[in-house]
Each structure stands twice: as C-alpha cells, then as structure tokens.
C-alpha positions in Angstrom: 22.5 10.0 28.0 25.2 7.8 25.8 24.3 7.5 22.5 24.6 3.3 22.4 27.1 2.4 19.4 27.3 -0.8 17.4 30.1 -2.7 18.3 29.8 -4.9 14.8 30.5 -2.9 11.6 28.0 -3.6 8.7 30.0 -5.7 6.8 28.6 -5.9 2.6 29.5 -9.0 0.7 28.5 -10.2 -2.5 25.6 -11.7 -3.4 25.6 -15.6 -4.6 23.1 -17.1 -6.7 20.8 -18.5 -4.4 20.5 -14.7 -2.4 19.6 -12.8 -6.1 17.3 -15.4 -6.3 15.9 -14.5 -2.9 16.5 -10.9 -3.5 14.4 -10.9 -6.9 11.5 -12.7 -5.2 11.7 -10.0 -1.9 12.0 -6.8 -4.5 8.7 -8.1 -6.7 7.1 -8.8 -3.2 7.7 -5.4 -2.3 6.4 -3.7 -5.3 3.2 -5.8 -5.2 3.0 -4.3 -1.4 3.7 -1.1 -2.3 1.0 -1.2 -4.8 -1.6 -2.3 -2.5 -0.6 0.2 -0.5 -0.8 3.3 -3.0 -4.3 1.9 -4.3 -5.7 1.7 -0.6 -4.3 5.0 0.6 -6.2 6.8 -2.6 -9.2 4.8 -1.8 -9.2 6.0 2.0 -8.5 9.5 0.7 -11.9 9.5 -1.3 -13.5 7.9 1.3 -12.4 10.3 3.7 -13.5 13.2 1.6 -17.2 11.6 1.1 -17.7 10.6 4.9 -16.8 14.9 5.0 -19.4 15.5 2.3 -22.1 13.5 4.5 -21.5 15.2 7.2 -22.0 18.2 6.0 -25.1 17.3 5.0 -25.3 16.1 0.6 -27.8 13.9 -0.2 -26.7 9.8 0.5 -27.6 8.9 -3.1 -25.5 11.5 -4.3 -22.4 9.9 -2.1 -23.5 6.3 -3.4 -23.1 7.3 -7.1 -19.8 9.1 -6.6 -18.2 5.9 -4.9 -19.8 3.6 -7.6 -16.8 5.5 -9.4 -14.3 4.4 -7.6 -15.3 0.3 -7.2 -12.3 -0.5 -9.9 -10.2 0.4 -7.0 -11.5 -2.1 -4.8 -11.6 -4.5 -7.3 -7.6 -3.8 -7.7 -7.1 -4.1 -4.2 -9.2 -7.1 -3.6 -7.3 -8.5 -7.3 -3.8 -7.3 -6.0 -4.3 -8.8 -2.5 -4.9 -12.0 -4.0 -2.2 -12.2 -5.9 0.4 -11.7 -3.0 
C-alpha cells in the first residue's frame, strides 16, 4: 500500500489579536479539562482497588470508611465540572 501524502503544506502564520484571544481562552479550557481528567482517573484508580478489596472478601463497612476519604475528590470533580 501507498502511504497517502498531503498535498497542502502546513503553512504557520502569526497570530492576530482576536486568535491569542481565542488561543488564551482554548489553553485555560484545556487545563480545566485536563484537571478533571487527572482528578477522575485517581478517583477510578481507588475505586478500582476497593471494588478488588471486596472481592476478595474485606468487610463493606471497612470499604465505606476508606472511600469517605476520598469524597474531596468528588467534590473537586463535581466543583471543576461546573466550572467548565
């Protein structure tokens, strides 16, 4: 098989003042996103970990206490997720 190549170079051009203003808004967007996205993937790892712990058997109330911990996560989820 041919490997398909672009016929149009990518052409870079300056950015005006209406684009950085664009451009700021899209980068703090991102970050906020990226955020969300950090928080929730250590949230599922505990999770993960304490659906495991069931599983094998600890005591519910056990697993209830040790994600009690971790509700200032959700809360930054729920609290970043808002503000998007």
């Amino acid at each position: 098989m041919k490997r398909a190549v672009s016929a149009a170079p990518t052409r870079h051009r300056t950015i005006d003042e209406l684009d950085t203003d664009l451009l700021a808004t899209l980068e703090e967007r991102d970050r906020r996103l990226y955020a969300i996205l950090s928080k929730t993937t250590r949230y599922r790892n505990i999770l993960t970990g304490e659906i495991k712990h069931l599983r094998a058997g600890s005591a519910p109330e056990l697993i209830r206490a040790l994600m009690a911990q971790w509700d200032h996560l959700r809360r930054d989820i729920k609290r970043l997720a808002q503000d998007l």
